[in-house]
N, C-alpha and C positions, 0 to 999 in steps of 0.2 A: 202179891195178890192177897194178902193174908187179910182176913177182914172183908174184902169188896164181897158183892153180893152178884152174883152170876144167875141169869133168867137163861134157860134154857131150853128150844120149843124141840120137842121132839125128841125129846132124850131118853128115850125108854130102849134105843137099840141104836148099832150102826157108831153113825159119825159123833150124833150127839150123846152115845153113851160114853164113850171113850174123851168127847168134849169134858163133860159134867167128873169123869174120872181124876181128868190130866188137873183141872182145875181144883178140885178138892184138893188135891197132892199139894196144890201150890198154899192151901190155907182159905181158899176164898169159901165164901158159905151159895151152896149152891137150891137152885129150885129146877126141879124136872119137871116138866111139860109133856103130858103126854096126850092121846087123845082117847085108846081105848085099850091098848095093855096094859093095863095094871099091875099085873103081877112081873110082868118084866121092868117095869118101872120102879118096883118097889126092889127088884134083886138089885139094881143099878144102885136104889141109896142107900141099902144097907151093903154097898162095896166098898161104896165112897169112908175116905180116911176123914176120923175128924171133924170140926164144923158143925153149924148149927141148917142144917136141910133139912128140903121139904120138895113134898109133890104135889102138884095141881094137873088135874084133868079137866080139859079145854078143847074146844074143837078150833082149829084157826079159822072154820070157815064164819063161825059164829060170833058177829062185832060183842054180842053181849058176855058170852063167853071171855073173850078176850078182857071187856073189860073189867069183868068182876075180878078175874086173875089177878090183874094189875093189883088193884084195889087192895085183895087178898096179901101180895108182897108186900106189898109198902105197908099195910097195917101190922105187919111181922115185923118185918126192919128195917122202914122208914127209907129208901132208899134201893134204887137199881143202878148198879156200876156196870157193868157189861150187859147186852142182850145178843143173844145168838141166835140168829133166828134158822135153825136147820130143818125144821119140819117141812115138809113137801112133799107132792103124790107123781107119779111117772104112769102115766094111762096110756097107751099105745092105741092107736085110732089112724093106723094108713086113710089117707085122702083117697086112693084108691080102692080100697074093700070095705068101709064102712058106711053105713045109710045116714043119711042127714040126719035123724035122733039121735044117735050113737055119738057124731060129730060133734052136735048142740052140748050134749051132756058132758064127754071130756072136756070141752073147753071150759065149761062151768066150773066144773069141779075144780080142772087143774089153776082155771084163775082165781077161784072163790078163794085156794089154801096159797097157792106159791107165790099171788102178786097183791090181792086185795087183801088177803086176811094178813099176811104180813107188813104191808104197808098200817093197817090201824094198829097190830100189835107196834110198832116201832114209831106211832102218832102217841101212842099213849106213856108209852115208856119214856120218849125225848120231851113230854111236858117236866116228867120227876127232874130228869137229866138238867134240861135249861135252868130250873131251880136250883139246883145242884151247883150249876155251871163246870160240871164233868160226866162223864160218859164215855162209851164208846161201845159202838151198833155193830159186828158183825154178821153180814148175809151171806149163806151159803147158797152158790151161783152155781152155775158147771159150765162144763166145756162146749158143750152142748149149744148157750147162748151165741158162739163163732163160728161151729162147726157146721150147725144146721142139724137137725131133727128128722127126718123124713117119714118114718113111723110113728112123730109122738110129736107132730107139730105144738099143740099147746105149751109141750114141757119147753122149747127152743124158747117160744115168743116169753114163755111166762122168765125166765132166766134174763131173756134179754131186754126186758121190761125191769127184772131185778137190778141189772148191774145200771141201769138210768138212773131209778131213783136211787140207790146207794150214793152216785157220784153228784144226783142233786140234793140228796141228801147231807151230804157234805159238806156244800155250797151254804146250804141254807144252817147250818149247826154249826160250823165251824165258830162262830162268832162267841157261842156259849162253852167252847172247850169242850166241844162233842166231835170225835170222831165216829166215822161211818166207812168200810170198808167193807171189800166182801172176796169171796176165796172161790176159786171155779174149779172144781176137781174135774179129773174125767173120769173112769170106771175105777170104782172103789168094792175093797173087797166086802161089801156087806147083805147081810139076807136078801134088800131086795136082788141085788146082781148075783147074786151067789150062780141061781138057775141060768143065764145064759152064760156063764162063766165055764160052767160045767157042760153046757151045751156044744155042739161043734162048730160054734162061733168064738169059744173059749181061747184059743190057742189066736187066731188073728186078734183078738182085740189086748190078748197081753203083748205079743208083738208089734204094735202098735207102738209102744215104748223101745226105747233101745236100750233099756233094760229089760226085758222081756215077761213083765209084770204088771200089775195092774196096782194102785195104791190101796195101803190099808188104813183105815178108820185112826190108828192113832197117828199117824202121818199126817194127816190133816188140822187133827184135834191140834198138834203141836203148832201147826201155822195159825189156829186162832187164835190160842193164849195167847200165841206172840203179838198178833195183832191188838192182843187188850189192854196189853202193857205202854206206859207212859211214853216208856223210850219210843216206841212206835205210833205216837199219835201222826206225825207228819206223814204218815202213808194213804191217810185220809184220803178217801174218793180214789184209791188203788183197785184194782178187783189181781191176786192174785193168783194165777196160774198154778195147779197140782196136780197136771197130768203127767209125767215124768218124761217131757218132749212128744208126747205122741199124737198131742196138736200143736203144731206153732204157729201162734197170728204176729202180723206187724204191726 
């Protein structure tokens, strides 16, 4: 990885600070993405080993945003080798307790950042890519898009709208030596789930696993690198499972 250039959305905490971590270690020059922490954005690069990094604040829901970003890397160093797209919102809006505006606005939000804003971040990234003729796009998906949602329907559909175009995204890049895969976690140890972890829903949902834990942030980081790496392009249009059995689909 020494050398490649790593676009990272969402990296100021969580999956993708541990992503943007594991990845410096490996040598690659990283960009964190964030949308409005900054100062934890800024502790994340100055952890990072090595490398020539950088931060950009961006909103996903914002096509312009997005593409000034773009624009911004490639005028740095000419080139995107991995994109991670991990940034995403979790809005809980039961079908049953919440009023039709309530409804309207979760869905918005949660498709404006999980399904639409990352579909043009990953339009604009795979133009450099096809130039390039290498790449490789991982989405971070969850478990969520199999299991079903019932409190936070947008987050279900918006995942399961993700892992479609990953795998037609696939389809359609494969030709330029771009892969596109994507990682479906289930409860992962981070700020956002921290509070129902701790909650007295805490104990069933690590049980859930037959390990009786829930995954942490560099657990997962490590199935991306892996996915980024050459050895691993033929996984393309995979979406890989990292809830440690405590969903299993056929």
């Amino acid at each position: 990885m020494k050398g490649k250039v790593v676009l990272i959305t969402g990296g100021s905490r969580g999956i993708g600070k541990e992503t943007a971590i594991l990845f410096a270690q490996e040598g690659a020059d990283i960009i964190i993405n964030y949308r409005s922490q900054v100062e934890k954005a800024r502790e994340v690069l100055n952890s990072m080993a090595g490398g020539n990094h950088m931060m950009i604040q961006a909103d996903m829901a914002d096509p312009k945003a997005l593409k000034d970003m773009v624009e911004k890397v490639i005028m740095k160093y000419g080139r995107i080798d991995v994109l991670v797209n991990n940034a995403g919102v979790f809005i809980p809006h039961p079908i049953d307790e919440v009023d039709y505006e309530t409804w309207q606005e979760a869905w918005k939000k949660t498709m404006d950042i999980n399904l639409t804003g990352l579909s043009n971040l990953s339009f604009l990234v795979a133009q450099h890519m096809i130039k390039q003729q290498s790449g490789h796009i991982i989405n971070v998906s969850s478990r969520g898009a199999f299991r079903g949602e019932p409190d936070c329907l947008s987050y279900g559909a918006s995942k399961g709208g993700l892992n479609s175009l990953s795998q037609s995204m696939a389809k359609a890049l494969g030709k330029y030596n771009v892969s596109v895969t994507a990682v479906a976690p289930g409860f992962v140890e981070t700020e956002m789930a921290i509070p129902i972890l701790e909650s007295d829903k805490g104990d069933f949902i690590k049980n859930e696993s037959p390990f009786g834990r829930v995954a942490s942030p560099v657990e997962v980081a490590h199935t991306i690198v892996f996915l980024s790496k050459e050895e691993s392009k033929f996984l393309t249009g995979g979406i890989v499972d990292i809830n440690g059995a405590s969903f299993l689909r056929m």
